[in-house]
Each structure stands twice: as structure tokens, then as C-alpha cells.
C-alpha positions in Angstrom: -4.4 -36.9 -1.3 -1.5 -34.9 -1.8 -2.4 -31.5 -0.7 -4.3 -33.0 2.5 -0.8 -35.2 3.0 0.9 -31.6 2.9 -1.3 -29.6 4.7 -1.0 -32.4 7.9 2.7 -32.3 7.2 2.3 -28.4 7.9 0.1 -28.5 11.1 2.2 -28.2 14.6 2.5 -31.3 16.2 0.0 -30.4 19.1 -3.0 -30.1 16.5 -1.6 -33.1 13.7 -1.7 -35.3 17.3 -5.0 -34.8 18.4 -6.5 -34.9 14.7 -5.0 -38.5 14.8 -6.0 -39.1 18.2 -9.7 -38.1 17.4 -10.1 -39.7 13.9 -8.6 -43.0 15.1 -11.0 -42.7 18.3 -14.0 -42.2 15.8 -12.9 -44.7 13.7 -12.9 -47.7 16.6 -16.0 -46.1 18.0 -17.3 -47.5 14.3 -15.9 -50.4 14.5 -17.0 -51.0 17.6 -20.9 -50.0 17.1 -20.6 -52.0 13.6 -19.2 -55.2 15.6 -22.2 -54.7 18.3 -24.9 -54.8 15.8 -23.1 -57.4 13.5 -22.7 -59.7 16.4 -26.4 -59.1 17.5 -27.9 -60.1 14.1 -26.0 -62.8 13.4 -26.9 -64.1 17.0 -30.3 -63.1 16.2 -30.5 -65.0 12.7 -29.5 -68.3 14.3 -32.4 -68.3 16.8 -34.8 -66.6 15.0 -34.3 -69.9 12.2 -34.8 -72.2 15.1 -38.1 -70.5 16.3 -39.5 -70.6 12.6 -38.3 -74.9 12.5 -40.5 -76.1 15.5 -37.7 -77.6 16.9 -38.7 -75.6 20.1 -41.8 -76.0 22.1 -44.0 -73.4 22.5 -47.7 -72.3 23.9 -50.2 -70.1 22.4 -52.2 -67.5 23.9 -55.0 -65.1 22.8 -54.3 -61.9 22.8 -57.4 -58.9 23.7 -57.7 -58.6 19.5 -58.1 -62.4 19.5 -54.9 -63.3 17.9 -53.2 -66.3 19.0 -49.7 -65.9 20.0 -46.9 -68.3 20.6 -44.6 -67.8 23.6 -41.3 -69.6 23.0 -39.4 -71.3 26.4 -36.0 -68.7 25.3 -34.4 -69.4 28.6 -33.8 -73.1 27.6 -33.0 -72.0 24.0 -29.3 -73.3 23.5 -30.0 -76.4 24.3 -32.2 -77.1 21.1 -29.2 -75.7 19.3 -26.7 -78.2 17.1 -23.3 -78.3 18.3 -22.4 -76.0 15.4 -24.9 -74.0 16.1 -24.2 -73.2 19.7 -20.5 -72.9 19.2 -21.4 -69.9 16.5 -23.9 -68.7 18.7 -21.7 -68.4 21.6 -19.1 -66.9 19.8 -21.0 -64.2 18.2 -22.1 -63.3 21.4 -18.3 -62.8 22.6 -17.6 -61.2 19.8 -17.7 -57.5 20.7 -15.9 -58.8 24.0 -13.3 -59.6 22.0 -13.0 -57.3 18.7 -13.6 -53.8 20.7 -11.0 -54.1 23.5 -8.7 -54.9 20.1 -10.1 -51.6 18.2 -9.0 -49.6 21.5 -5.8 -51.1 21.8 -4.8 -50.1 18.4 -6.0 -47.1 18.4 -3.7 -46.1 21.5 -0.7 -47.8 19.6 -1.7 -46.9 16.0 -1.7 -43.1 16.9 1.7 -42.4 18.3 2.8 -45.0 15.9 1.5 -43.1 12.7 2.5 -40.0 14.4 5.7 -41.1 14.0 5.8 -42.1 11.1 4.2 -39.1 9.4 5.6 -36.2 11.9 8.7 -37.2 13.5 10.8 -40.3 11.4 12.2 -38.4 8.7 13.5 -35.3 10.5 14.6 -37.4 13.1 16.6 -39.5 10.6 17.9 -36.4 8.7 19.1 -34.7 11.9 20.8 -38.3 13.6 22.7 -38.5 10.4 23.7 -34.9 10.2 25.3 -35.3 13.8 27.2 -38.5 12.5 28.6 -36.6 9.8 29.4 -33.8 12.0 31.5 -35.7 14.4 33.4 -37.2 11.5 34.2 -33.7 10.5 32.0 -33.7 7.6 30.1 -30.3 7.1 29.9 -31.3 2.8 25.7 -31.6 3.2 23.0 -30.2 3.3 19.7 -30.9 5.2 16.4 -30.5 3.8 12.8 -30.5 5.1 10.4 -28.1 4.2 7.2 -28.4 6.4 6.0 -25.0 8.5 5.6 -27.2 11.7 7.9 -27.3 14.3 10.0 -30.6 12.9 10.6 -28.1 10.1 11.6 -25.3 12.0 14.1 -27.6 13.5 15.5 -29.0 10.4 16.2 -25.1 9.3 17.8 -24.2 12.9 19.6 -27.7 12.3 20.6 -26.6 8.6 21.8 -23.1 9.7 23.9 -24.4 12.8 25.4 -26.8 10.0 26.0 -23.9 7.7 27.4 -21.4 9.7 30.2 -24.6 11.1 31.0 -24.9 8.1 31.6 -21.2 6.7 33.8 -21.1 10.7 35.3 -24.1 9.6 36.6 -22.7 6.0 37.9 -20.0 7.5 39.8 -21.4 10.5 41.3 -23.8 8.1 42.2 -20.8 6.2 43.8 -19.1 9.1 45.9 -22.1 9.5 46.5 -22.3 6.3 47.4 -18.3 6.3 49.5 -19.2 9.6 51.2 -21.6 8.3 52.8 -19.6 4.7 53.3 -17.0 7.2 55.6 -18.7 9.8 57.1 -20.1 6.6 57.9 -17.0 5.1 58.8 -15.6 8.4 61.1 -19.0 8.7 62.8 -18.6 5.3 63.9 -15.2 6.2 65.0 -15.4 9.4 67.4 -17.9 7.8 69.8 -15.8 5.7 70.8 -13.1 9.0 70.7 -16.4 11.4 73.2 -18.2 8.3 75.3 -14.7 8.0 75.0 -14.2 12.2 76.6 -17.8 12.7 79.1 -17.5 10.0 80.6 -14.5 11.3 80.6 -15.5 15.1 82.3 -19.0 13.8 84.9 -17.1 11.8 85.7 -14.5 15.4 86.1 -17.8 18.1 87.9 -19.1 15.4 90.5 -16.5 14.4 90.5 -14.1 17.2 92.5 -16.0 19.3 94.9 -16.4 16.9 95.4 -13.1 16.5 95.0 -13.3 12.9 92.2 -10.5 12.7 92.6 -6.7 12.5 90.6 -4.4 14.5 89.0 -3.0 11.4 88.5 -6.4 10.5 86.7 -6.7 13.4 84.7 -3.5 13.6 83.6 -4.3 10.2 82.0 -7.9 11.1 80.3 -6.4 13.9 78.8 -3.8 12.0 77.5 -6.3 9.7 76.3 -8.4 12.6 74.2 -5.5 14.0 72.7 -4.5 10.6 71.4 -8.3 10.8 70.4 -8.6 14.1 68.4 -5.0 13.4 66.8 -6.9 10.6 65.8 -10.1 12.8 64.5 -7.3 15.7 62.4 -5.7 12.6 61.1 -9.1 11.6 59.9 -10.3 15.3 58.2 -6.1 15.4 56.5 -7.4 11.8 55.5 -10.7 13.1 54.1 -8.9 16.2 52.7 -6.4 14.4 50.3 -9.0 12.0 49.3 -10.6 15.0 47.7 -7.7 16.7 46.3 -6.8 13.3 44.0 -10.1 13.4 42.7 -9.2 16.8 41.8 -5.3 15.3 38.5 -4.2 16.2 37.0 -1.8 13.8 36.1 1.5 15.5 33.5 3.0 13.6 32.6 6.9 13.8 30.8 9.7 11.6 32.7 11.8 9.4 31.9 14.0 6.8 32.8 13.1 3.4 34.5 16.8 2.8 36.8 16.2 6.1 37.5 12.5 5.1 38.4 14.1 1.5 40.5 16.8 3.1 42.1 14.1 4.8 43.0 12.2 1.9 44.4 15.1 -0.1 46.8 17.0 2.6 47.9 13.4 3.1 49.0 12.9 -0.5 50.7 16.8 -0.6 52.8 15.5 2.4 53.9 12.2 1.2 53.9 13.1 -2.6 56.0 16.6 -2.2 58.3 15.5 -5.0 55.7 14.1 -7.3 52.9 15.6 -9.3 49.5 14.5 -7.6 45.9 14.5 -9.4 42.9 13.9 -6.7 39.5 13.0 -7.9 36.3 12.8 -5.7 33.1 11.0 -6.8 30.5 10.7 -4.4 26.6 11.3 -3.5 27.0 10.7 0.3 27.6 13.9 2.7 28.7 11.4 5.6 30.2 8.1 6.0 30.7 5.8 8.9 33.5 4.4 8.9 37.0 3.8 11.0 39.1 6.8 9.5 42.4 5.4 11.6 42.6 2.1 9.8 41.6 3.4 6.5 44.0 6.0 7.1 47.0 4.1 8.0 46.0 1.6 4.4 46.1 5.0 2.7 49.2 6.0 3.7 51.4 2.6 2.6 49.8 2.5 -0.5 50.5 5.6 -1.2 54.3 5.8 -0.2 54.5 2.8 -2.5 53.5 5.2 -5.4 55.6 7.3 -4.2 58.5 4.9 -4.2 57.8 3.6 -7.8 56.2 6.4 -9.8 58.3 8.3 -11.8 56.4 11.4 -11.8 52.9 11.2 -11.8 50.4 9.7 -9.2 46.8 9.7 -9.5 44.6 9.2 -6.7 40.4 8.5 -7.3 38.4 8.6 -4.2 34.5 7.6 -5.0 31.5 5.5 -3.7 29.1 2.9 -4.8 26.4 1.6 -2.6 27.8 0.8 1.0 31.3 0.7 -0.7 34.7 3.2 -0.4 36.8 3.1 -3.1 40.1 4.6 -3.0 42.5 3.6 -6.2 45.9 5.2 -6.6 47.6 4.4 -9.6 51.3 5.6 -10.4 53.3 5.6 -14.0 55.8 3.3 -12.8 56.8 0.0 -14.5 53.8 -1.8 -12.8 53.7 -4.6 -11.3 55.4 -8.2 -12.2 53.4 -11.4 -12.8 54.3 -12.7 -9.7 53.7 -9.8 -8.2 50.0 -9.5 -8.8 49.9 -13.0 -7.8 51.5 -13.1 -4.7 52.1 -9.4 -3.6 49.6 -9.6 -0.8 51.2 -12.6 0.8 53.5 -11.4 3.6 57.3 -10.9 3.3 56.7 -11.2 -0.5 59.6 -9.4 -2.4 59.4 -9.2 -6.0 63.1 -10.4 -7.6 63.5 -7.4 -9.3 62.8 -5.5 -6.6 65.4 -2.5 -6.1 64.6 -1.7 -2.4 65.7 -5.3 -0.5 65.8 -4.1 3.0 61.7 -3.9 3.3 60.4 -7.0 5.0 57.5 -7.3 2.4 54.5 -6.7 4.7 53.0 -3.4 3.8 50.2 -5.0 1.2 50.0 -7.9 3.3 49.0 -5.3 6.2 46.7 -3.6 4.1 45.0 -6.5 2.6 44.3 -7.7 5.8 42.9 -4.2 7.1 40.6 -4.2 4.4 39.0 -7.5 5.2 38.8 -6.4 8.7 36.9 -3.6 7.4 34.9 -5.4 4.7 36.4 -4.6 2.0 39.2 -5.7 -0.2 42.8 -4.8 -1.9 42.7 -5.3 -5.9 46.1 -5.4 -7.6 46.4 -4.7 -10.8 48.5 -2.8 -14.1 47.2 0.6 -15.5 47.3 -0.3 -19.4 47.9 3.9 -20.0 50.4 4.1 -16.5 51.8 1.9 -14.3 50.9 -0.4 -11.1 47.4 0.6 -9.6 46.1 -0.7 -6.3 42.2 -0.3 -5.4 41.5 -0.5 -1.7 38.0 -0.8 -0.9 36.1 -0.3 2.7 32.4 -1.3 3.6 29.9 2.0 4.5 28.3 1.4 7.4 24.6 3.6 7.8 25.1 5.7 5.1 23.6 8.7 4.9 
């Protein structure tokens, strides 16, 4: 009963209709042949046991073989009947009047009925609900209904629609949430030059016209007031320059994994003149499609960070696994701090024991994002033999 349950379940509607529609139209074709002959033979019983009593009159004839043979008055029949007897009678005879037009009637509401039931209730159900939940901002479900028929196939359409709000929803709500540590980092540095800016411009209307500051005096504050409002002009560029970052398109183009090498290495002779640079390949793919520019420009800050903290040695490993571009530099620096590796990535993150203060604290932040973009990912981590190492990794696109 199962299986045959399962199987209807898994029929289209078109065909699981007109089964119903044709078993239910068999069915009161049945009934309604079994009520005919029912009615006729219980009619038939009631005046056969008044013909065999007497009760009615009668005449007899012989037939050619010389039988006699009684002919009954039939047309006058019911009135020999009891009262009993003729109300049965009568209503026997009304009976398939009565019991087929029924057997039709629920047949044409029994099918769409069952239909329902059987085909359309549950997904229906499943689906009204799912929109309820939806337009409370609930995505935390899941909808299941696993017949091949077209409910089914709606149920999975309905499931994936519910799915892929959900994953957009996660990530605007990260974006927001991304938005929002970034206008407050951008906030809690824009305070210190605004705090400096307004001290010093407080401290000129108030003793300039006194006359009670020197020209060097002056020249000096002003200097100072440049430097800063240098530094709020570099933070707007930075803020600008995350913002057109999230609206990147990655450009993707063949290039040979010799050229894209190349690349690499005359890069790291450039930048690392004053250091002592190892360069190791490992790779089985001839070309790679990927967007040199922006893997390029990650390349580049992660690699002037070595720079900045290696102390003489930088070693750069360029390989591939699968659809995947690795590219780990790793300098003999003092690594980084615990709250570095935690939080380096985040923008305008500066490390308290950082020496160099006048970077805005955006360049792994840029990168991290670039290799999402492109994606892949930015790893963070400590060299137990060295010193900081930082793994940038790109998606292949069609390799070859």
C-alpha cells in the first residue's frame, strides 16, 4: 500500500487526476449497476411471494404442449399488496432514482476532493507557511517534500529560492555589519587630527590677538595642522578607496604560468633590493586564468610588508592545488602579535607595538578583501622557524 501510495505521489498531476477521475467513475458505475439489480430483485421477490400466495386472481390456459398456464392480472398488482408491502415495493423501485444520482455526485466532489488531499494539501501547507515565515524575516527552515511530480518540483524551486535568501541575507547582514566596524574605525580616527585640529585653531583665535604668539610659534602650529589635515585627506582617499574595491569586477585573462612567475620574481628583486629573496615555484599547470592586475597589486603590499619587517631574509613560495593559487611569503621578522592575527585584516587596525604609526592600517584589509573578490582568501599566521607569514590564495578559473 505503500509503494502504490508513493508511486501516485510521484505521477504528474495531469495523469494522478484522471486515474482518480476514472477509478472513481468505474467505481459509481458499480455501484450503480449493483443498486439496479439489487433494487430489481428485491422488487421482484415481493411479487413473485404474492403470485405463489393466491392472493391474486388468475386464469389458466393451455399451452400447444398441453400445459396449463396461469396468467396473473400484473397491471392491478399493487393493489393486492399490504401497506408494508407496497410502501417497500415502491421504494425499491425509486431506489436507483435516488442512490445513482448520489454515486455521481460524489464522484465529481470526491475526486478533486481526494486530489487534494493526496496531491496538493501538504505542499500547499508547507509553501503558505514558508511565505509567513519569510515575511517575518525568518529564513531559519527548511522545506521538504520529496515527490518527482510537479508539487515536488515546486517545493525544491520553493526550497532553493528560500536558500539562496538566506545565504544573500547572511551576507548583507555581514556587509552591514563590515560597514558598520568600518565607519567606526574610520570614526575613531578621524577623532585624534579633528581633537588636535580644534585644539590648535582654539589656542590661535584665542592668543593671536593678543599678540602673545611668535611667528615661529605660529609656523610651527600650522605645520602640525597640515600634517593632520594630510592625514584626514589620506583617510577620506582610504575610505574611497575600500569602497570602490567592493564594487571590483574581476577581469579574467590567460597567462602563462612562466610569465605570471616572471612576474612575481622581478617584482620581489624591485621591492626587496635590500633583502635577501628565496623564490620557489610548484606547479603542474602551463596556464592560468586569472586577473593578474588584482593579484598583482595583493602581491605587491604583502610583500612591502616583509620588506618593512624582515630583518634579512624573505621567502616567497608560489604553487598550485586544484583550482587554487597560492602565494605565501614569509619573512624572519618578530611575527605577528596575538591581536594581530586576530584582527589584522580588519581595516585601520594598528598593532600597539607597531613602530611605523603614520600607516592608516588598510593594506591587509585591501588584500583580504581582493582575495574574496577573487575567491580566495588571506591566511595570517607565525613561521615557527622565521617570522610573520601571510598566504594569499586566488581561485583558477579553466585551468589548463
Amino acid at each position: 500500500m505503500g509503494k502504490i501510495k508513493k508511486a501516485f505521489l510521484n505521477m504528474s498531476i495531469t495523469v494522478s487526476f484522471m486515474i482518480l477521475m476514472l477509478s472513481f467513475a468505474a467505481i459509481a458505475t458499480l455501484l450503480s449497476f449493483a443498486t439496479l439489480e439489487y433494487s430489481q430483485n428485491l422488487s421482484y421477490n415481493i411479487k413473485i411471494s404474492y403470485l405463489q400466495s393466491g392472493v391474486i386472481p388468475y386464469t389458466e390456459a393451455i399451452d400447444d404442449s398441453g400445459q396449463s398456464i396461469r396468467e396473473y392480472d400484473t397491471k392491478n398488482l399493487k393493489d393486492y399488496f399490504t401497506v408494508n408491502d407496497k410502501f417497500l415495493y415502491i421504494l425499491y423501485q425509486a431506489l436507483p432514482f435516488v442512490l445513482i444520482p448520489i454515486f455521481c455526485i460524489c464522484s465529481l466532489v470526491g475526486v478533486p476532493l481526494l486530489f487534494y488531499i493526496i496531491k496538493l494539501k501538504k505542499p500547499m501547507e508547507l509553501i503558505i507557511s514558508g511565505a509567513d515565515k519569510i515575511s517575518k524575516n525568518n529564513l531559519d527552515f527548511e522545506i521538504q517534500y520529496d515527490t518527482k511530480d510537479e508539487m515536488g518540483k515546486l517545493c525544491q524551486a520553493y526550497e532553493k529560492m528560500r536558500a539562496s535568501l538566506e545565504i544573500n541575507n547572511h551576507k548583507l547582514w555581514r556587509a552591514m555589519e563590515e560597514r558598520k566596524k568600518l565607519n567606526a574605525a574610520f570614526s575613531h580616527d578621524l577623532r585624534t587630527p579633528l581633537t588636535v585640529l580644534r585644539g590648535h585653531t582654539d589656542f590661535l583665535e584665542k592668543y593671536i590677538p593678543e599678540g602673545r604668539v611668535s611667528m615661529n610659534k605660529i609656523h610651527s602650529i600650522v605645520r602640525i595642522m597640515n600634517n593632520h589635515i594630510l592625514r584626514l585627506e589620506s583617510f577620506v582617499e582610504n575610505m574611497n578607496t575600500i569602497q570602490r574595491l567592493e564594487e571590483i569586477d574581476i577581469s579574467l585573462k590567460f597567462i602563462s604560468f612562466d610569465d605570471f612567475s616572471s612576474q612575481l620574481q622581478e617584482t620581489a628583486k624591485i621591492l626587496g633590493k635590500d633583502k635577501q629573496v628565496a623564490f620557489s615555484i610548484n606547479t603542474n599547470l602551463s596556464n592560468i586564468n586569472v586577473d593578474l592586475d588584482v593579484i598583482l597589486q595583493v602581491y605587491e603590499n604583502l610583500l612591502s610588508n616583509a620588506v618593512r619587517y624582515s630583518k634579512h631574509n624573505i621567502t616567497i613560495a608560489c604553487e598550485t592545488k586544484g583550482n587554487i593559487l597560492k602565494i605565501i611569503i614569509t619573512d624572519d621578522g618578530v611575527g605577528f602579535s596575538k591581536e594581530a592575527l586576530q584582527d589584522a585584516t580588519n581595516p585601520f587596525f594598528r598593532d600597539q607595538h607597531e613602530p611605523d604609526k603614520d600607516h592608516a592600517g588598510l593594506g591587509l584589509n585591501i588584500c583580504s578583501i581582493i582575495c574574496k573578490k577573487h575567491g580566495g582568501n588571506l591566511i595570517l599566521k607565525n613561521d615557527p622557524n622565521a617570522g610573520a607569514q601571510v598566504t594569499a590564495t586566488f581561485k583558477i578559473y579553466n585551468t589548463i
